[in-house]
C-alpha positions in Angstrom: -11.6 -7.6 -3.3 -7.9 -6.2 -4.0 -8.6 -2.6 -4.7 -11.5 -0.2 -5.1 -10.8 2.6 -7.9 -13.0 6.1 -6.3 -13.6 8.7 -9.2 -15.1 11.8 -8.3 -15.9 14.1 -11.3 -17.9 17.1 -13.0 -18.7 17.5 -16.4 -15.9 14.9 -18.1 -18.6 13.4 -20.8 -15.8 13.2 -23.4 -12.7 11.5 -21.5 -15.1 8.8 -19.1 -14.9 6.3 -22.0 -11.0 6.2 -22.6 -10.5 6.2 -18.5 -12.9 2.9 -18.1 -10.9 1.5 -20.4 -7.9 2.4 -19.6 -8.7 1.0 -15.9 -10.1 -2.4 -17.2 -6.6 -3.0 -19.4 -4.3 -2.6 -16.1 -6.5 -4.5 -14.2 -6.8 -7.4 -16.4 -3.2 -7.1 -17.3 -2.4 -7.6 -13.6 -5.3 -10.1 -12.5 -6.5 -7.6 -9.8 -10.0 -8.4 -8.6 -11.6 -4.6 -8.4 -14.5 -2.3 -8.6 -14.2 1.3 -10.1 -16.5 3.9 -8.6 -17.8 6.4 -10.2 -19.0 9.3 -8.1 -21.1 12.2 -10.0 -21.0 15.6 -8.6 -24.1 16.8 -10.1 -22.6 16.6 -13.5 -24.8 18.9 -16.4 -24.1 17.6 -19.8 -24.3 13.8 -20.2 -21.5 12.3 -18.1 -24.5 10.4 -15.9 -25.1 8.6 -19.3 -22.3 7.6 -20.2 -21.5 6.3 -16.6 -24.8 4.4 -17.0 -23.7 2.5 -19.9 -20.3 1.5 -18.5 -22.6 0.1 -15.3 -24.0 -2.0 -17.8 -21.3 -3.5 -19.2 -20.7 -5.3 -15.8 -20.5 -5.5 -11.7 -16.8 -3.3 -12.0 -18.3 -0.5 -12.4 -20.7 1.3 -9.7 -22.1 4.7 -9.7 -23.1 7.1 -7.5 -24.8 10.1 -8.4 -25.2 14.0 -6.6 -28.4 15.8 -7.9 -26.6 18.6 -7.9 -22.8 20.2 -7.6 -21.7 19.1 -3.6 -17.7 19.5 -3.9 -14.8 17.2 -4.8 -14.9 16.4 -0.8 -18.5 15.2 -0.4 -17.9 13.1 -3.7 -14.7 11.1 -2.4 -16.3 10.8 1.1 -19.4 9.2 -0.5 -17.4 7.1 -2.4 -15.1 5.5 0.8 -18.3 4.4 2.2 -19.3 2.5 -0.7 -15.5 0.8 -1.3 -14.6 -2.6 -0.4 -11.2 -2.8 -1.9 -8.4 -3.7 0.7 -7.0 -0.7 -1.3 -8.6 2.2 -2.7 -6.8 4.2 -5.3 -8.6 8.0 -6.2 -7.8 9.8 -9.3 -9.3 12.4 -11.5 -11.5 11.9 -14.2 -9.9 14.3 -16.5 -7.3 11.6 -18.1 -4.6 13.7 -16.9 -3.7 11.0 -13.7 -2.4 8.0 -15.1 -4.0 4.2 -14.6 -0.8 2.3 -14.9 0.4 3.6 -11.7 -1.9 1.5 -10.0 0.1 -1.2 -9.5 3.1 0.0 -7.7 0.7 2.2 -5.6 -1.3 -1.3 -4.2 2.5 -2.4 -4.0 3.2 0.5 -1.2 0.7 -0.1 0.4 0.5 -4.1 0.9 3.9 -4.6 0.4 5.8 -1.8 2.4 2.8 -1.1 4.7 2.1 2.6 3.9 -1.2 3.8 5.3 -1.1 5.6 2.6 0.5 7.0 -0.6 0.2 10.4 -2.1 1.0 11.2 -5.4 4.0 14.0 -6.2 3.5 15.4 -9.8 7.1 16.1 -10.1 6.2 17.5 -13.7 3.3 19.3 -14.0 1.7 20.1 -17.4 -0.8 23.1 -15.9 -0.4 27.0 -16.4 1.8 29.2 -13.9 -1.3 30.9 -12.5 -1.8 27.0 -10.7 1.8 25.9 -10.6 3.2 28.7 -8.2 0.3 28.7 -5.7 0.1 25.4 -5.5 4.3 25.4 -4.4 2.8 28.4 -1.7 0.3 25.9 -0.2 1.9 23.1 -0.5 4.9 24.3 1.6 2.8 26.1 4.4 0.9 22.6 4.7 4.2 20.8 4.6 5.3 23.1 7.8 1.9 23.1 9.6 1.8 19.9 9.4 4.9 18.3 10.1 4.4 15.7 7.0 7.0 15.5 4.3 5.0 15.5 1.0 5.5 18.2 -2.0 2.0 17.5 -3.7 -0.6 17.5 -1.0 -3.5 18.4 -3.8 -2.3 15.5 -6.4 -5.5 13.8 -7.2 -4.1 10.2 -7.5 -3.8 8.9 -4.3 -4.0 5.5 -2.4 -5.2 3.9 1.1 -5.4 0.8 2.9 -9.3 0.1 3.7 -8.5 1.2 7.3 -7.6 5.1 6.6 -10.6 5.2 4.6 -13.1 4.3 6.9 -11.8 6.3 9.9 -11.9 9.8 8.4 -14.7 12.0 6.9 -14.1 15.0 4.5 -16.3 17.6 4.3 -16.1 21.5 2.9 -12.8 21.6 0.7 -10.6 19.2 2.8 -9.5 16.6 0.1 -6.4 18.3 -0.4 -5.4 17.9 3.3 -6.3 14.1 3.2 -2.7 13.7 4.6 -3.0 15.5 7.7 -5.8 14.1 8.3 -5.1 10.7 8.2 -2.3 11.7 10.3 -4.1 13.0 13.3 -5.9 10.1 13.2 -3.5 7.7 14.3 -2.0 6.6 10.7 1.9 7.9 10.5 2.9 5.9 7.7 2.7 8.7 4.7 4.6 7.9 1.8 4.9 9.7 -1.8 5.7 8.4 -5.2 6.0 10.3 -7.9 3.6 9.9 -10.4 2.9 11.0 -14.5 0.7 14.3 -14.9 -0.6 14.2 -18.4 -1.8 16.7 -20.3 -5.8 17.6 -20.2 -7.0 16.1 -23.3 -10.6 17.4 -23.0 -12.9 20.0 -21.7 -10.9 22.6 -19.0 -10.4 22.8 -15.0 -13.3 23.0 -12.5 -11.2 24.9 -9.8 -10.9 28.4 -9.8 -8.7 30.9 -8.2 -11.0 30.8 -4.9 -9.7 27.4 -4.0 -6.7 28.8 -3.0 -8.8 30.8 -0.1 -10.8 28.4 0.9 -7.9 25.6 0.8 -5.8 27.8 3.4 -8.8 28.6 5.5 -9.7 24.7 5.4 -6.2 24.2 6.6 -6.7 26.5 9.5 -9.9 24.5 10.6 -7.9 21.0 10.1 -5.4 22.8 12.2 -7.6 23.6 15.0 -9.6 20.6 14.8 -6.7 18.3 15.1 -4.7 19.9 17.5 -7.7 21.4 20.4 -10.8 20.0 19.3 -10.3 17.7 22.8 -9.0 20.7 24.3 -10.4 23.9 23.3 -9.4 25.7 26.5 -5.6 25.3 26.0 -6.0 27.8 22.8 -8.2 30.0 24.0 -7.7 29.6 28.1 -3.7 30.7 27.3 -4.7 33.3 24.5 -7.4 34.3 27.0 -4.9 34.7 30.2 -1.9 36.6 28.0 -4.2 39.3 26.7 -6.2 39.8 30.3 -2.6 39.8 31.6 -1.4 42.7 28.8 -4.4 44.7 29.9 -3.9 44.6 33.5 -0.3 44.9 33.6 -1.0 48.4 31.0 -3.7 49.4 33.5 -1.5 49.2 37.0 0.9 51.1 35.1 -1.0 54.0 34.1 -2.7 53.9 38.0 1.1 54.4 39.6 1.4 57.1 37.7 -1.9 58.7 38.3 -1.3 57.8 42.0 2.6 58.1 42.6 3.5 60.6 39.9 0.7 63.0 39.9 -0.4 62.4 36.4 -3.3 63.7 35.0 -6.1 62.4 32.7 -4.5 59.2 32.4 -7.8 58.8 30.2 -6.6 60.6 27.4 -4.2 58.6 26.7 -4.2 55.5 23.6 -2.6 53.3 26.1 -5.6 53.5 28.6 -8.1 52.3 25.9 -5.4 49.8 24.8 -5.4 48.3 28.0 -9.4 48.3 28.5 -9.8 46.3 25.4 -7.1 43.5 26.3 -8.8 43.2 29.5 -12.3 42.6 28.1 -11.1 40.8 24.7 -9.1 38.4 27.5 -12.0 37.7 29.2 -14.0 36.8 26.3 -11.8 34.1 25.0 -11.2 32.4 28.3 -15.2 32.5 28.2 -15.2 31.0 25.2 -12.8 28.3 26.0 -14.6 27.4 28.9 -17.7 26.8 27.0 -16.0 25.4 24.1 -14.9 22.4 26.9 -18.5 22.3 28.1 -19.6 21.7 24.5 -16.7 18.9 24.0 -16.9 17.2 27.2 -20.6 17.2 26.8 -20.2 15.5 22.8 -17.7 12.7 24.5 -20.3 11.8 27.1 -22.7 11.3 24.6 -20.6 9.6 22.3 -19.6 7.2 25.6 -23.8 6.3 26.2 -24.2 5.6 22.3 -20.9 3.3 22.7 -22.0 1.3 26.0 -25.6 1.2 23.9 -24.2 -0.4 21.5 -22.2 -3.5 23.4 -25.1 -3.6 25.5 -27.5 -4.6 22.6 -24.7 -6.5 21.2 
C-alpha cells in the first residue's frame, strides 16, 4: 500500500463527509492505493456515526475509536500502529488542511527521500490570540532544537513507514513530532508550505493551556532526548557547581572568622546562602546517581527481553 491517511479528531460531525470525499477524489485522480484512518478521540455528538457509515462504503476507510477524550497524541500514536501505507500523511479533521497536497507530500518523501515533511502554513487564517504564540513557540523549538522548520504544530504532516514505527507520542507531544523523529536517528526534515483554509464548521478544541503544556512538553522532549542515557551529566555537573558555590562561600566566611577576627559569621545572608548550595548540590548529584541506576537498570532489562527474543527465534 502507497500511503496511509491518519485522522485524529473531536467532535467534527458536520465536515467528516466533505473530508472523505475530498480524500477519495485525489486518490482516485492519482491511482494511489490507500487506507484513511479515522481515529476518534472520544468524540460526543455523532461523529462515531458518521465514521461508521463511511466504513461501510468500503475497506479505505478504518476506524478507531477512544471511549472517551485521550488527547490529539494518544489518537495519532494509535493510529501509526494501525498504518500500513509506505507513507502516512496526518491532517486535521476540520477541513481547514487541504487533501490535494497529498501528492507532492508522497513526492518528498519517495522521491527526494525526506524522513519526513512538515507542513508550514505560510498564511494562516486563525485569530491573533493563536497566531502570535504560536510564532513564540515555534521559534524557541526552532532554537532548542536545532531543526529548521517555522510550523512545528501544522497538522498536515507526512512520514515514511520507518519514522512512524520508531517513535511513540504521549501527553501533548504531537507538536514536537520533529524533534522527535530527530533524536531518533532520522535527520532528513523537510517543510513545504502548504494551504490553511478557513474553518468551515464547528470552532477549535485547543485552548489557551496548550501553550503551557506545549512548552513544558518541550522541556521533557528536551531532557529525554538529550540525558535520558545519561542522567548524571545534568544533574552530576549541576550537582558539583552548586556543592562547589557553597563550599567555596563557606571557606570564605571561615578565613574570616579565623584570620580576620570576624564575629557571628552566622548572621550573615551569605552563610545560609552557602548552607543551602551545599545541601541542594548534594541532592542532585544524589539524584543523578540514581537516576543512572534506574537507566542502567531499564537497558539491562531491555538487553534480556532482546536476547529472549533471538533466542526463541
Amino acid at each position: 500500500m502507497q500511503i496511509s491517511v491518519v485522522i485524529p479528531l473531536f467532535n467534527e460531525e458536520e465536515s467528516l463527509p466533505e473530508l472523505a470525499s475530498w480524500i477519495d477524489r485525489v486518490m482516485r485522480e492519482h491511482s494511489f492505493t490507500y487506507e484513511v484512518i479515522w481515529v476518534d478521540d472520544g468524540s460526543r455528538d455523532q461523529s462515531w456515526r458518521v465514521i461508521e457509515s463511511l466504513t461501510a462504503t468500503g475497506p479505505n476507510h478504518k476506524a478507531i475509536q477512544f471511549r472517551r477524550n485521550q488527547g490529539k497524541s494518544a489518537a495519532l500514536n494509535e493510529g501509526f500502529k494501525c498504518a500500513s501505507g509506505r507513507v502516512i500523511i496526518t491532517m486535521d479533521a476540520d477541513l481547514q488542511d487541504s487533501p490535494d497536497e497529498i501528492p507532492a507530500l508522497y513526492q518528498m518523501i519517495t522521491v527526494q527521500q525526506f524522513d519526513m515533511v512538515s507542513g508550514w502554513k505560510r498564511k494562516r487564517h486563525d485569530p491573533i490570540s493563536k497566531t502570535i504564540p504560536s510564532k513564540f513557540f515555534n521559534y524557541v523549538t526552532r532554537v532548542i532544537s536545532g531543526i529548521k522548520l517555522h510550523d512545528f504544530n501544522c497538522g498536515l504532516k507526512a512520514y515514511s513507514s520507518q519514522v512512524v514505527k520508531a517513535i511513540e507520542l504521549q501527553g501533548e507531544m504531537h507538536r514536537y513530532v520533529p524533534v522527535i523523529a530527530k533524536w531518533a536517528g532520522f535527520s532528513k526534515i523537510g517543510e513545504k508550505v502548504v494551504e490553511h483554509r478557513e474553518r468551515k464548521f464547528g470552532y477549535s478544541k485547543f485552548g489557551l493551556e496548550r501553550f503551557i503544556n506545549g512548552f513544558l512538553d518541550l522541556l521533557s522532549i528536551t531532557f529525554i532526548t538529550r540525558f535520558g542515557k545519561r542522567p548524571m551529566h545534568l544533574f552530576g555537573t549541576l550537582g558539583i557547581l552548586s556543592f562547589f558555590i557553597g563550599f567555596a562561600i563557606l571557606v570564605y566566611l571561615s578565613t574570616l572568622k579565623l584570620f580576620y577576627d570576624v564575629v557571628k559569621i552566622t548572621d550573615r545572608p551569605m552563610f545560609f546562602l552557602g548552607i543551602i548550595a551545599l545541601i541542594i548540590g548534594t541532592q542532585l548529584f544524589l539524584t543523578g546517581f540514581l537516576a543512572e541506576l534506574i537507566s542502567r537498570i531499564q537497558t539491562e532489562k531491555s538487553s534480556l527481553i532482546i536476547q529472549k527474543k533471538i533466542h526463541l527465534d
